[in-house]
Structure formats: structure tokens, C-alpha cells
C-alpha positions in Angstrom: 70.0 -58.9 57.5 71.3 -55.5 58.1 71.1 -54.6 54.9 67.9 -55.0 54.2 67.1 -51.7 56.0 69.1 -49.8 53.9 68.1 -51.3 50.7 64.7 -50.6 52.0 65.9 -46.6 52.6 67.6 -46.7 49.0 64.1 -47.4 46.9 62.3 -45.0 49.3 64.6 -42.1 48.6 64.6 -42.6 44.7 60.9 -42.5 44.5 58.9 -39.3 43.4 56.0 -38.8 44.6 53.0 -38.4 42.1 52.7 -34.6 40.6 49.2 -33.2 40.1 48.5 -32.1 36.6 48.1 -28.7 35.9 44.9 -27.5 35.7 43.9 -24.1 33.6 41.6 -21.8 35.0 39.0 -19.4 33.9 37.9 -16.8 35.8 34.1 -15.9 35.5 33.5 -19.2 33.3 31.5 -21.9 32.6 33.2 -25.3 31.8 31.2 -27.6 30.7 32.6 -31.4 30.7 30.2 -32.4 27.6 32.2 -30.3 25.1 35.8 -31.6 26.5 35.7 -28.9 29.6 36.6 -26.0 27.3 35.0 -22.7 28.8 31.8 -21.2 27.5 32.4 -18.8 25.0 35.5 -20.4 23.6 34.8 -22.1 19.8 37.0 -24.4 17.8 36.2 -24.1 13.8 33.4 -22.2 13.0 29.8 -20.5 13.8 26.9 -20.4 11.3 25.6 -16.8 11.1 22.9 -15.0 12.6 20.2 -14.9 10.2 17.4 -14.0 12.8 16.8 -13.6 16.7 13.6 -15.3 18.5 12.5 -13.8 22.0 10.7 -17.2 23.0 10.0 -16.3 27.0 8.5 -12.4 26.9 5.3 -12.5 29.7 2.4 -11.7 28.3 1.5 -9.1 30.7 3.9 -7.4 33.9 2.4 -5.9 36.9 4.8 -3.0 38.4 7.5 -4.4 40.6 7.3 -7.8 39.6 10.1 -9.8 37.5 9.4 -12.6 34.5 12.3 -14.3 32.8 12.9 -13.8 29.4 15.4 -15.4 27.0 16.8 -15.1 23.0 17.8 -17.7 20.8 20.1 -16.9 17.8 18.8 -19.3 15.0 21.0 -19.3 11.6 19.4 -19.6 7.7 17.6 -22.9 8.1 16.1 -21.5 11.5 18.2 -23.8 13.8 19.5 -22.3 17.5 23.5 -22.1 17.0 25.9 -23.8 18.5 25.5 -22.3 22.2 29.5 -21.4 22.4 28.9 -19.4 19.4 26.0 -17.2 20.7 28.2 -16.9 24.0 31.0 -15.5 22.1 28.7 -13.1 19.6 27.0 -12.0 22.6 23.8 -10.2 23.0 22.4 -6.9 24.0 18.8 -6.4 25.4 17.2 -2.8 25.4 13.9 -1.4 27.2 12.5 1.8 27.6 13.2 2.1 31.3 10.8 4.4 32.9 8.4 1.5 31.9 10.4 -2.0 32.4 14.0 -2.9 33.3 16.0 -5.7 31.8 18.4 -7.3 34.3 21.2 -8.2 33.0 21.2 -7.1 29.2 24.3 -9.3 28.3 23.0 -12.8 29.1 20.5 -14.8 27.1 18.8 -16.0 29.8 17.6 -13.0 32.2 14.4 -11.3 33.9 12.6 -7.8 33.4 10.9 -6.1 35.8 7.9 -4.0 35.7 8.6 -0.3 36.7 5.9 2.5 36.1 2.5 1.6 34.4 2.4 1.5 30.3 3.7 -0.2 27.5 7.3 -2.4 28.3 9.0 -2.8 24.6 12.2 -4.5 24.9 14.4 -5.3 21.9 17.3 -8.7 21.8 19.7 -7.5 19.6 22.8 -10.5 18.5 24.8 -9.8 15.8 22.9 -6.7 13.8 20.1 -8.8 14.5 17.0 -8.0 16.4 13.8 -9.3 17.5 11.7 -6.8 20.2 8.3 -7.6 21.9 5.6 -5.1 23.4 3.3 -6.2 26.6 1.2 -4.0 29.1 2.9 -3.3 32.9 -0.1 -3.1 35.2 
């Protein structure tokens, strides 16, 4: 009987506990679980080319001071969006003529502008050489 408690001792000191695995991680990233939890942004093979840019969300009208979302999608020869990781790493750059409208953030597809002075707001989505640019009234 008295060695049962130092068998007991024996098993418990040769036992490891469990190790976490390691985890990777990206600062200022989206990871997405449907695409295997690699970040945004980050592509494996390859990314059908930019053949034209859409501005699908521009408001038809802005009064001054007020924000509307607006957004770009990439679409490659047969007109198709591309593969979203693709577009993140291309990137895109919006323009405005800023005494009239401002565009939020002009790196992200997805973003708002803002009516500033009374006039005509032009803005321009520009991916990959690429452009596409729409013209609405600020009020």
C-alpha cells in the first residue's frame, strides 16, 4: 500500500501539460475563417486583371454636411468582381475635388463622402490604372 502513493507521484511528474498552439497574428487585419483564416489582402496563386472599375453606391444628390456611402468594385474582362483578396492587395485610390465633397477614407472600397460647399461633387475610384468617376449636385 505505501507505494501506491508514490507510483501515483511518478505518473504525475512525467506528465506535460498540454501546449497551446501558436497562433500568428496580423496587426490591422481581417481574417476571415471561410478562406482558411488567411488575412485580407494576402493571395495564394493568382488575380485576374483589372479590366474596368464600377462605382455602384454614388448618391444621387448630397446636401452640404451630410455623408452617403459609396463603394467600387474591380470587375476583370468577362465583367466579373475579382476575387476580394485581390482587390485588397491592388488597392484603390478615390479622388474628389474637395472644396465641393470629401471622400473619407480614399483607400478602402467601401467608404462615405460628404457634402462640403454647394456645386458639383465629381469623385473618381481609381484600381489598378483603372478608373471609373461619377458627378452629382451638393445642395
Amino acid at each position: 500500500m505505501r507505494l501506491l502513493p508514490i507510483i501515483v507521484i511518478v505518473i504525475l511528474a512525467g506528465c506535460n501539460p498540454p501546449t497551446s498552439p501558436d497562433i500568428s497574428v496580423y496587426v490591422n487585419q481581417v481574417v476571415s475563417i471561410a478562406d482558411g483564416g488567411k488575412p485580407d489582402g494576402v493571395v495564394s496563386g493568382s488575380c485576374a486583371p483589372v479590366d474596368r472599375v464600377n462605382i455602384s453606391a454614388a448618391p444621387s444628390q448630397l446636401a452640404v454636411n451630410q455623408s452617403e456611402r459609396i463603394d467600387v468594385t474591380p470587375k476583370d474582362v468577362n465583367g466579373k468582381p475579382r476575387d476580394p483578396d485581390c482587390d485588397i492587395a491592388t488597392g484603390v485610390n478615390w479622388n474628389s475635388n474637395s472644396d465641393v465633397c470629401v471622400v473619407q477614407d480614399n483607400t478602402e472600397f467601401v467608404t462615405n463622402i460628404k457634402g462640403v460647399k454647394v456645386g458639383t461633387c465629381t469623385i473618381t475610384a481609381i484600381v489598378a490604372g483603372k478608373s471609373d468617376s461619377e458627378s452629382f449636385p451638393v445642395l
